[in-house]
N, C-alpha and C positions, 0 to 999 in steps of 0.2 A: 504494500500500500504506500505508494507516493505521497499522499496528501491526508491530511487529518481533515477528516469532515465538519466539524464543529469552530474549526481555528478559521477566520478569511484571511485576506491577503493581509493584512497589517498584524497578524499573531494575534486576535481577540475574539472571544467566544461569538459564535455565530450560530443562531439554529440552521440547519440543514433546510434548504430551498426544497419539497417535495414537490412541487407545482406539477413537474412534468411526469412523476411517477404514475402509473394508472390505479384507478380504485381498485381495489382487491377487498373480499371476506377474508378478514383474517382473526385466525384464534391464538389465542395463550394458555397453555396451561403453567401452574407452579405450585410448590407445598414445601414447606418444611414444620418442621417439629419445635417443642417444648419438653424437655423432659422438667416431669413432678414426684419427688415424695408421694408414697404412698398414702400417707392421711389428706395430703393435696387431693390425688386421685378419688378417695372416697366423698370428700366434702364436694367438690365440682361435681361428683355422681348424683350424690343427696342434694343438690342445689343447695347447699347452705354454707357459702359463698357469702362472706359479711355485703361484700357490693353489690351479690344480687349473682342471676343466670352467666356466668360465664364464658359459656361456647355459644349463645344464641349473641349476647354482646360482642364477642369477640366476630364472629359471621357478617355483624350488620357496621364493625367498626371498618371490617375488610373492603365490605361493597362502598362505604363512604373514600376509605382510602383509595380505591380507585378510582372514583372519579373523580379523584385531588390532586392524581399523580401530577399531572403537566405543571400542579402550584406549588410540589414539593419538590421538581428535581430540573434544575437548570436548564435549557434547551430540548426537555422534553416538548411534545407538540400537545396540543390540546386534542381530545378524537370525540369522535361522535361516536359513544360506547352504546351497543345493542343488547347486549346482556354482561352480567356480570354474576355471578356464581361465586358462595364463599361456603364452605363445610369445614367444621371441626370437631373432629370425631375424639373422643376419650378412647386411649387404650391403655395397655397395663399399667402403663408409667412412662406415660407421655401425653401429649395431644396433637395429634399430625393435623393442620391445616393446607386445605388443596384450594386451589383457586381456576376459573375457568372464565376470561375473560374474551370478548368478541366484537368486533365493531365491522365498519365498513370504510376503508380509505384506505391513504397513499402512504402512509409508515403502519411502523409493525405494533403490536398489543401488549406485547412484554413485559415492559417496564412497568403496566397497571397490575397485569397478575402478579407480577413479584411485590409490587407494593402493597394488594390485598392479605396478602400473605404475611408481611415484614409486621402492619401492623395489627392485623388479627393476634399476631405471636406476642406483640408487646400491650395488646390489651390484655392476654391473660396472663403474661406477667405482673402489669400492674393490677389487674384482680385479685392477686394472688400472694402479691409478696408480703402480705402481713403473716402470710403463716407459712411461707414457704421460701426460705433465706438458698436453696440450693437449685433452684430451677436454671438450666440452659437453654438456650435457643438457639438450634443448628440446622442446616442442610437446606437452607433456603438454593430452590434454585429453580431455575425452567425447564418444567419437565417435556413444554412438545410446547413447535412456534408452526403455524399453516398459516399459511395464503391460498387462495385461490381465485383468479379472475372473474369478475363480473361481468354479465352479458350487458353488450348497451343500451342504456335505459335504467339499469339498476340502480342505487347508488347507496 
């Protein structure tokens, strides 16, 4: 790669011109984890959670944080998002968050499913850390990135 895309000609941050790319469906997927204590694990089970539902907040903190993405990360584009999908499922001693984001345009979806993801994880961090001082947050990452051409007329 010759040229950084973000840098223009004078070395200063620059969003990326997508004018001439063509509309595309395109999806995102991502997840990563939480590992919890096992009394973590049962209290988040039992919903008694001093702040309240956990994984349902955590789910709706996600879809918020997608559609923020472009206010929270430099030269992201703003997208016109069609769906967005957030689950966080309890398991032994973790909580794995999956995210499936989808829009239609000229850049890719990515950066919203990671970031549904990044703060679902740190909502139930902070849900949580009154009684749970050893929680991690790992493995964030993109698990499947699609495009596919739209017929003209679509958009």
């Amino acid at each position: 790669m010759d040229k950084l895309t973000h840098i223009d000609e004078h070395c200063r941050p620059a969003m990326v011109d997508v004018s001439g790319k063509a509309i595309c469906h395109r999806t995102a997927k991502a997840e990563g984890r939480i590992s919890l204590c096992g009394e973590t694990v049962k209290l988040v089970a039992e919903n008694r959670i001093a702040k309240g539902g956990v994984l349902m907040t955590a789910e709706i903190a996600g879809v918020q944080a997608a559609k923020r993405t472009a206010e929270l990360i430099p030269l992201c584009h703003p997208l016109a998002i069609t769906k967005i999908a957030v689950r966080a499922e309890l398991e032994e001693t973790s909580v794995c968050v999956k995210s499936e984001v989808i829009c239609v345009g000229q850049t890719g979806i990515e950066m919203e499913a990671l970031t549904a993801v990044s703060i679902a994880l740190l909502t139930i961090y902070d849900m949580c850390k009154a009684v749970d001082k050893s929680m991690v947050i790992s493995g964030i990452r993109l698990v499947e990135k699609n495009k596919k051409g739209v017929p003209d007329g679509g958009a």
